[in-house]
C-alpha positions in Angstrom: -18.4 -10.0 13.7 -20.8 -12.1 11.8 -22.7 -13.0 8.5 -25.8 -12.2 8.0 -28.5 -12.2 4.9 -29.2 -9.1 2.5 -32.8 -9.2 4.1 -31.2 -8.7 7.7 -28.9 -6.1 6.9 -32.4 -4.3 5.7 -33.3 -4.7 9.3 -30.5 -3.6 10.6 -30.5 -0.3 7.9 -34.0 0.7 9.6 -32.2 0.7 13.1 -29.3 2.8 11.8 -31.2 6.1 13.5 -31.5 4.2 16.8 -28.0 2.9 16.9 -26.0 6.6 16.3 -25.2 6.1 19.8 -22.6 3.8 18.5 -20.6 6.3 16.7 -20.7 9.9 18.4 -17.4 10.6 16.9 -16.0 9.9 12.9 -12.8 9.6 14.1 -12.0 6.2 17.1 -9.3 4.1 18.2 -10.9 1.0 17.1 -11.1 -0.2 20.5 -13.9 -2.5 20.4 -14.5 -4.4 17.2 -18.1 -4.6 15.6 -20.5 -6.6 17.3 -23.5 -6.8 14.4 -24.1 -9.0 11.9 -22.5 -8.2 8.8 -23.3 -9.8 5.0 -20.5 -11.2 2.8 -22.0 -8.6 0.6 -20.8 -5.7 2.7 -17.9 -7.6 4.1 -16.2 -7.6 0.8 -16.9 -4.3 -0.4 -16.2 -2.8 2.7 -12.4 -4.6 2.7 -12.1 -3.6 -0.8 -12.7 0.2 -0.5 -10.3 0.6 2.7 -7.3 -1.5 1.0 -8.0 0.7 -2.1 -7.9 3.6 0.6 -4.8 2.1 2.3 -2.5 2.2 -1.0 -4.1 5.4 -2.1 -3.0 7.0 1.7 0.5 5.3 1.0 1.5 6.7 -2.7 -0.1 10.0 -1.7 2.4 10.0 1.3 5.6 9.4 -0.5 4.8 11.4 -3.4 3.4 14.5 -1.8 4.4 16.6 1.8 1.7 15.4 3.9 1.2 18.7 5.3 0.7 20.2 2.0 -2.7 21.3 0.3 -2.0 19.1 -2.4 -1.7 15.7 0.0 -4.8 17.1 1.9 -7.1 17.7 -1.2 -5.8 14.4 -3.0 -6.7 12.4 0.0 -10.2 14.1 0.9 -11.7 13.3 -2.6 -10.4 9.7 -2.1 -12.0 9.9 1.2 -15.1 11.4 -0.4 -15.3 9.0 -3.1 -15.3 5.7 -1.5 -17.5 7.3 1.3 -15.5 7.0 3.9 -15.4 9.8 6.8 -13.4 12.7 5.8 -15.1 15.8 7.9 -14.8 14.3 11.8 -18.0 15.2 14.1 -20.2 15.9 11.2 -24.0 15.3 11.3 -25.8 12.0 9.4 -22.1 10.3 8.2 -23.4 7.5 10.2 -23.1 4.8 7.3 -19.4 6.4 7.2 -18.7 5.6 10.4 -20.2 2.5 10.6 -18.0 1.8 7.2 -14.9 3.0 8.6 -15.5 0.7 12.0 -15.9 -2.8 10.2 -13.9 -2.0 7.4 -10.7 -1.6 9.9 -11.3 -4.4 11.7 -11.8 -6.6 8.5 -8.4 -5.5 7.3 -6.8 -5.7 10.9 -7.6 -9.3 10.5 -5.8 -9.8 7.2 -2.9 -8.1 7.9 -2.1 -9.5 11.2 -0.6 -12.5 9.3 3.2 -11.5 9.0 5.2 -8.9 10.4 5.4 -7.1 7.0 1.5 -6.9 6.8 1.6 -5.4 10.4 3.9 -2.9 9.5 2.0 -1.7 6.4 -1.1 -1.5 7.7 0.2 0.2 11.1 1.7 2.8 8.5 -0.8 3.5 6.0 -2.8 3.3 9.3 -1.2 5.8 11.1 -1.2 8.4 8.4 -4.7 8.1 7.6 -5.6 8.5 11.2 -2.8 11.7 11.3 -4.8 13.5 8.6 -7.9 13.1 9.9 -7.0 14.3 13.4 -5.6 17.5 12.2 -8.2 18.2 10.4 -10.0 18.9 13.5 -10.5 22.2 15.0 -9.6 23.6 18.4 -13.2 22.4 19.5 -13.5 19.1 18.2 -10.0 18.4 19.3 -10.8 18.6 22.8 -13.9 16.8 21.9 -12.3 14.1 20.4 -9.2 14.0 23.5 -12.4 13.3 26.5 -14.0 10.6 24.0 -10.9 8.2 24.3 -10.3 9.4 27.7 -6.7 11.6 26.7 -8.3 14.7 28.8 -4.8 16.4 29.4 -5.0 18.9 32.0 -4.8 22.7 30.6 -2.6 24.9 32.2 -4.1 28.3 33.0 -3.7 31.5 31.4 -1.8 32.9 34.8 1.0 30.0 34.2 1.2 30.9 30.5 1.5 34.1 30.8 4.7 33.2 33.1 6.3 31.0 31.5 5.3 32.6 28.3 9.3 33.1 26.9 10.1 29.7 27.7 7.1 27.8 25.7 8.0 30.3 22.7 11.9 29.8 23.2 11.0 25.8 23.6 8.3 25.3 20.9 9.0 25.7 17.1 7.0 27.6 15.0 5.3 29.4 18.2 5.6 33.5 18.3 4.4 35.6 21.5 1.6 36.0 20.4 0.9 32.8 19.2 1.7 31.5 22.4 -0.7 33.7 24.3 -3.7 32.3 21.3 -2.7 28.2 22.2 -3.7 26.4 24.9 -1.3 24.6 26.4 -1.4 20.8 28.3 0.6 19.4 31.0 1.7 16.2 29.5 3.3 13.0 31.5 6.9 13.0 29.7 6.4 9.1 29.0 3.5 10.5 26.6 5.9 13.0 25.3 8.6 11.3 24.4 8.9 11.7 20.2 8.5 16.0 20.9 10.9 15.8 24.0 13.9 13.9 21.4 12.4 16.9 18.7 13.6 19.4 20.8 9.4 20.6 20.4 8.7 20.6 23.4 9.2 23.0 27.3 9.8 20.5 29.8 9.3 21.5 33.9 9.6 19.2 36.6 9.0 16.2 34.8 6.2 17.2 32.7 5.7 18.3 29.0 4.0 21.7 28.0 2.3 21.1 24.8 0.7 23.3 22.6 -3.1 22.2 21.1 -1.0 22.2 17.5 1.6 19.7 18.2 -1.2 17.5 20.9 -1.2 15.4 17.4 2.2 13.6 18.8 0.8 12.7 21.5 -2.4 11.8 20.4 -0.6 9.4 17.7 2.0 7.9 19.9 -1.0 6.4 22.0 -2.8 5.1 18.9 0.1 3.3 17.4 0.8 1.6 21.0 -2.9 0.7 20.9 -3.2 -0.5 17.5 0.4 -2.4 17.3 -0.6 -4.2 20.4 -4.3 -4.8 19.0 -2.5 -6.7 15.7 -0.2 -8.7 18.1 -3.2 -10.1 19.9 -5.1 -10.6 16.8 -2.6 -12.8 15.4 -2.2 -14.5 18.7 -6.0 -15.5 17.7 -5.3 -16.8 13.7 -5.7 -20.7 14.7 -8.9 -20.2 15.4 -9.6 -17.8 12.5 -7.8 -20.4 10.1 -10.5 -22.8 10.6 -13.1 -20.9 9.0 -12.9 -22.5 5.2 -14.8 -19.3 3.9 -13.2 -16.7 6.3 -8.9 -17.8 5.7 -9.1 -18.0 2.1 -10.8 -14.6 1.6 -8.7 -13.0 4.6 -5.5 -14.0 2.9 -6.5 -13.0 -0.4 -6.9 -9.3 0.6 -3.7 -9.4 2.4 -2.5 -10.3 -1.6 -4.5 -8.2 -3.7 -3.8 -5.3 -6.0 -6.1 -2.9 -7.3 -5.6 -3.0 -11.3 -6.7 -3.9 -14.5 -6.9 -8.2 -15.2 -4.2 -8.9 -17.7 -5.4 -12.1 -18.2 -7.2 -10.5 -21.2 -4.9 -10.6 -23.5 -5.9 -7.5 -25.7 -2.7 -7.5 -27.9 -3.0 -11.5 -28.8 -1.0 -12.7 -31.6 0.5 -8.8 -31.6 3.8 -9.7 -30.8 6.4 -11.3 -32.7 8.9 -13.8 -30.9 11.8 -12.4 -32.8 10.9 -8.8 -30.9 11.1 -10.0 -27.3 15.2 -9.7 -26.7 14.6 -5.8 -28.1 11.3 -5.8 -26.3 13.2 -7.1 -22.7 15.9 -3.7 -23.2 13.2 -1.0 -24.1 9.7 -2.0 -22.1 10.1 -4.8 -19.4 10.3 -4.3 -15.6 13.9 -5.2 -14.1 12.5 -8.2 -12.5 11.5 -9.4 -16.4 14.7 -8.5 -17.7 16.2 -10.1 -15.2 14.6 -13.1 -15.9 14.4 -13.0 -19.8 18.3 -12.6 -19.4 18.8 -15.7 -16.9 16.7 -17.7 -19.7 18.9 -16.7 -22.5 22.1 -17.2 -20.9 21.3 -20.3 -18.9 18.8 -21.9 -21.3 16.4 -22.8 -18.5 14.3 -21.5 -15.8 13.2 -22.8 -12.4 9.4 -23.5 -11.7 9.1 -20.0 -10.1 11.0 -18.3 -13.1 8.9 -19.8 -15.4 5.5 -19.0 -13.8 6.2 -15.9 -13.1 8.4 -15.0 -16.9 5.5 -17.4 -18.8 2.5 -15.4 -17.3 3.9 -12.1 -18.1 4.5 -13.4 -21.5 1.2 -14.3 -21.3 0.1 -11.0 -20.3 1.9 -8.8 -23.2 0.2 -11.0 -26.0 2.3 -14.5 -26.7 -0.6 -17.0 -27.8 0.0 -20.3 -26.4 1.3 -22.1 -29.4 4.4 -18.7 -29.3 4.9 -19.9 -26.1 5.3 -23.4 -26.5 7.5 -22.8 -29.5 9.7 -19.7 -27.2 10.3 -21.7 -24.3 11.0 -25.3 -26.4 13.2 -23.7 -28.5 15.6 -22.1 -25.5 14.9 -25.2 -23.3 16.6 -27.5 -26.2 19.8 -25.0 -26.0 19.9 -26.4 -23.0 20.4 -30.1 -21.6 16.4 -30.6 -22.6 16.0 -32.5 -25.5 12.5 -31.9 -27.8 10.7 -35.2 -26.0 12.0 -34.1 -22.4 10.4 -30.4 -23.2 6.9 -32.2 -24.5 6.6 -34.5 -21.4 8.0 -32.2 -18.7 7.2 -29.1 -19.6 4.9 -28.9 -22.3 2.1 -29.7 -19.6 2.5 -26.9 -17.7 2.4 -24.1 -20.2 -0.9 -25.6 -21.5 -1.7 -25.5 -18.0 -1.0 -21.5 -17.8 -3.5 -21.1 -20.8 -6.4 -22.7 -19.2 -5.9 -26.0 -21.5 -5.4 -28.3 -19.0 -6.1 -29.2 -15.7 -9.2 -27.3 -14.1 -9.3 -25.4 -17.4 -8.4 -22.2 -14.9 -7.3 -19.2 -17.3 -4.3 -17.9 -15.0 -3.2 -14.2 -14.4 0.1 -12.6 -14.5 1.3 -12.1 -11.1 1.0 -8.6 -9.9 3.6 -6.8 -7.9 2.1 -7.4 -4.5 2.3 -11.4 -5.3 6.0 -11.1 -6.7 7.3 -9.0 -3.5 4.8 -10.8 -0.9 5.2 -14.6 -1.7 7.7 -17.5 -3.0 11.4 -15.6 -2.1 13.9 -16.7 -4.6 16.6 -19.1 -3.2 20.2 -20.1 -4.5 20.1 -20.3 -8.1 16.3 -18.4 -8.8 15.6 -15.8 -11.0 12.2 -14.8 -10.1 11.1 -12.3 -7.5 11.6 -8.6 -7.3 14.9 -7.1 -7.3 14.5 -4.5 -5.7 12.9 -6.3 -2.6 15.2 -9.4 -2.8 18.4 -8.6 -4.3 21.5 -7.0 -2.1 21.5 -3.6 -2.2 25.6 -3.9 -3.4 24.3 -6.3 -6.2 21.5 -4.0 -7.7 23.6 -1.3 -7.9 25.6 -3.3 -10.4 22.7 -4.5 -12.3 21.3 -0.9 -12.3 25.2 0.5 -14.1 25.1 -2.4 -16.2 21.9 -1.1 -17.7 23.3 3.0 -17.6 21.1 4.2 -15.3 23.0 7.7 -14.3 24.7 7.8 -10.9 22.0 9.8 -9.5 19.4 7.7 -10.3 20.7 5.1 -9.0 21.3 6.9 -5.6 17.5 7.4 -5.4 16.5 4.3 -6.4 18.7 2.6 -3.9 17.2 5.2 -1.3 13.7 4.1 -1.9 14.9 0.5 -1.9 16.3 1.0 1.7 12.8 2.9 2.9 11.3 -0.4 1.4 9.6 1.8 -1.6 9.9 -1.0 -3.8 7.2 -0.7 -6.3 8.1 3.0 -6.0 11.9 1.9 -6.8 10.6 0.6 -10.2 8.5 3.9 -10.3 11.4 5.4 -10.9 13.5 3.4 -12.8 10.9 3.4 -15.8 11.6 6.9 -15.8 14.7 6.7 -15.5 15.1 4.4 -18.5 12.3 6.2 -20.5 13.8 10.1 -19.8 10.6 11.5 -17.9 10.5 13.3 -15.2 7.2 11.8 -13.4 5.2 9.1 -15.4 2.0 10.7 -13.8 0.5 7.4 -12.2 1.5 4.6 -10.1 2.8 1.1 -11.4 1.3 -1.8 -9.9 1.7 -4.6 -12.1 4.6 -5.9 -14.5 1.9 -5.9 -17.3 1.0 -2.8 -16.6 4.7 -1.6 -16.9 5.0 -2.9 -20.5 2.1 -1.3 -21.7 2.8 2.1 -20.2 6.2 1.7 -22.1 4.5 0.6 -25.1 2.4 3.7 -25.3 4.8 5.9 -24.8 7.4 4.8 -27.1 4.9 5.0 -29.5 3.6 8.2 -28.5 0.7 6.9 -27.2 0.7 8.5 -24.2 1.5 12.1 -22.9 3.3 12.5 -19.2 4.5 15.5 -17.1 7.7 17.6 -17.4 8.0 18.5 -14.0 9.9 18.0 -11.1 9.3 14.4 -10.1 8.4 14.2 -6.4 10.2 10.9 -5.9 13.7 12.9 -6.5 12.6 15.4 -3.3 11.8 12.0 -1.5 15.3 12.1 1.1 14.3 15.8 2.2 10.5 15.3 2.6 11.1 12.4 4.6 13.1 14.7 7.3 9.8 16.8 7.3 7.4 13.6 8.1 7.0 11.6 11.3 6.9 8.5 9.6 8.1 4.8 10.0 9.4 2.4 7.4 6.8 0.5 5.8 7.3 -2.4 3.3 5.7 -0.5 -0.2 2.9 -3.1 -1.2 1.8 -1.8 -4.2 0.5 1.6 -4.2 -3.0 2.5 -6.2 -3.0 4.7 -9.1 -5.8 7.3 -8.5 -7.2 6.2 -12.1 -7.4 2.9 -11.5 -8.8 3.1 -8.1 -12.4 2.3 -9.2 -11.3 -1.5 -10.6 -12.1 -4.4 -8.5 -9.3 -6.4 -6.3 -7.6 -9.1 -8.4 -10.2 -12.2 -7.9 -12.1 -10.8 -5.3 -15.6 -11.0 -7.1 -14.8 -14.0 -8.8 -14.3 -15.6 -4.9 -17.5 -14.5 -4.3 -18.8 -15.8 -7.2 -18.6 -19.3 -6.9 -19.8 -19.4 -3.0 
């Protein structure tokens, strides 16, 4: 993959016809990567619009059935929207295709980096691909199998019609009749393997039967061999990619971006009192500020993490800098700090935080994805996530100590262990604010303050109904799925905002 200028990517736009060739099919294994030239222009809003397609494919999985019409018409529009493929085999989607091609391959290289990264993005992956495939028909199925060379042999209708009680009694979901309408494969067992430990399957002779319906399995099995050895090799290959000063930066950046609103602009400045914040810590902050605002009071200091993370989010909710210097000096001086330590020591850095020293740089508060992804706490830190880096035995605690009911905590603790961590706060705002389904999907500390702002002021209307998250232990039995670790997942109404720094990046080349 290359770079290339605006005025080449014309030329290559008045080729597009010519080059169709390239993508018979909407839907690919992402065997070969792109071998054009492509400009930083398209380069970023291509990565941009599949990480924004990413987090919406991975919300959309753990709050809806995948196999239900709401999952399926959520994910279209998305699909539909940010003009991506989302009809497979259908005529003049070439930009789509071509879209879908680079854009994977531009992620691929981000989230090669760590073996949490792999494991999203072979998730949210996976499912996107799942949805797509069965929303092929019979034809295009079969169409699809011959292009990446999985042309399963199909049994004839003389051999179905004998072993016709057999594939009903062995297949789920199958009636005579049924049987009589499928066509049916004869599949190596080794390519069988997740429908043969179902129980889904009639094996003979050391073959699998499978039905068109459930060739999905198969199909899906292959692609997540391909892929999770495609993101081993690609990571074998980061020395060389790391020595690209424009390419690293930008590749790790994406690998740590949010799609969000910037709460560096402060819209409530001066708004809140410092006398409010102990109240404000019990009724609107996320457990990870809580947990901090309590270590401050009760220790009277914070490590350097603790106090980037606590001062930007203070930041965030409307503390102007002199609040700030006069909230943290007046803790800090609790403590073993005296006044002159606090003005040489620590005085600098607040400034810093408010773009009044230094490189002048007006810092944001750190999003969820930067809290769970970077800087673990160690022995004796505060800062972090808690629901990504505290023992499971140890939240539990915290959660009682703060009355969140028995069953609540149960479900939290459940998402916690599917690494649904973002989702895990998800539900303990509503836990802690008596709704059933806050109606979107938190993705940023800041973000969780001001939804609890507005809707302790009535501010905001949500949904009395069933919250999906509660049904999340029975869906999951339902889903072929592995765990993922939950990067923050995208709220469908704040879809259309632009990564966290990306432009800016851009910007200054």
């Amino acid at each position: 993959m290359e770079f290339s200028s605006g005025r080449a990517r014309l030329r290559h736009a008045r080729l597009a016809g010519d080059r169709r060739e390239l993508y018979p099919h909407s839907l690919q294994f992402y065997q070969e990567p792109p071998a054009e030239s492509v400009s930083l222009a398209e380069f970023e809003s291509f990565a941009v619009d599949r990480l924004r397609l990413l987090k919406i494919v991975e919300n959309l999985g753990v709050s809806y059935v995948r196999s239900g019409d709401m999952y399926k018409n959520k994910l279209e529009q998305e699909l539909r929207k940010l003009k991506f493929p989302y009809r497979a085999l259908a005529e003049d989607d070439y930009d789509a295709r071509r879209k879908d091609h680079i854009s994977h391959f531009i992620l691929r290289l981000a989230y090669c980096q760590s073996e949490d990264l792999r494991r999203w993005f072979l998730q949210q992956e996976m499912d996107l691909f799942r949805y797509r495939f069965n929303e092929l028909n019979d034809s295009l199925r079969q169409k699809f199998l011959e292009h990446v060379n999985l042309s399963f042999e199909a049994i004839s209708e003389d051999l179905k019609n004998e072993w016709a009680n057999d594939l009903c009694a062995s297949t789920p979901g199958l009636s005579m009749i049924k049987v009589k309408e499928q066509m049916f494969y004869k599949v190596g067992l080794s390519d069988a393997v997740e429908l043969f430990r179902a129980r889904r399957v009639f094996i003979k002779d050391g073959f699998a039967y499978v039905p068109l319906k459930d060739i999905d399995a198969i199909v899906l099995n292959n692609y997540r061999t391909k892929l999770s050895k495609a993101l081993a090799l690609t990571a074998r290959s980061l020395p060389s990619i790391q020595s690209d000063e424009r390419l690293q930066p930008l590749l790790n950046h994406l690998s740590h971006s949010y799609v969000g609103p910037d709460y560096s602009v402060q819209k409530n400045t001066g708004k809140i009192s410092l006398e409010h914040i102990d109240a404000l810590s019990v009724k609107s902050f996320p457990l990870c500020m809580r947990q901090l605002h309590k270590a401050l009071r009760e220790n009277h200091h914070l490590r350097h993490g603790g106090r980037m993370q606590y001062g930007l989010f203070l930041k965030g909710i409307g503390l102007t800098l002199e609040q700030a210097l006069e909230f943290w000096k007046k803790e800090f001086i609790r403590g073993k700090v005296d006044a002159d330590k606090f003005d040489k020591g620590y005085a600098y850095s607040i400034r810093h935080n408010y773009g009044k020293e230094g490189k002048r740089t007006d810092y944001t508060p750190y999003s969820c994805m930067k809290i769970i992804m970077s800087n673990p706490p160690s022995q004796g830190d505060y800062h972090g996530c808690p629901f990504r880096h505290s023992d499971p035995e140890l939240l539990k605690q915290k959660l009682q100590s703060y009355k969140v009911p028995l069953n609540g905590t149960t479900q939290i603790l459940e998402l916690v262990k599917g690494m649904h961590y973002q989702l895990a706060c998800q539900k303990y705002f509503e836990l802690t604010h008596d709704v059933d389904d806050i109606g979107l999907s938190l993705n940023h500390p800041n973000q969780y303050f001001a939804e609890s702002q507005k809707l302790l002021s009535g501010g905001r209307e949500v949904k009395k109904e069933p919250s999906h998250l509660g049904n999340s232990q029975q869906k999951s039995s339902g889903q072929e799925s592995v765990n993922s670790n939950s990067t923050p997942t995208s709220s469908n109404t704040t879809a259309d905002a632009e990564l966290e720094g990306l432009e800016a990046y851009f910007a200054e080349d």
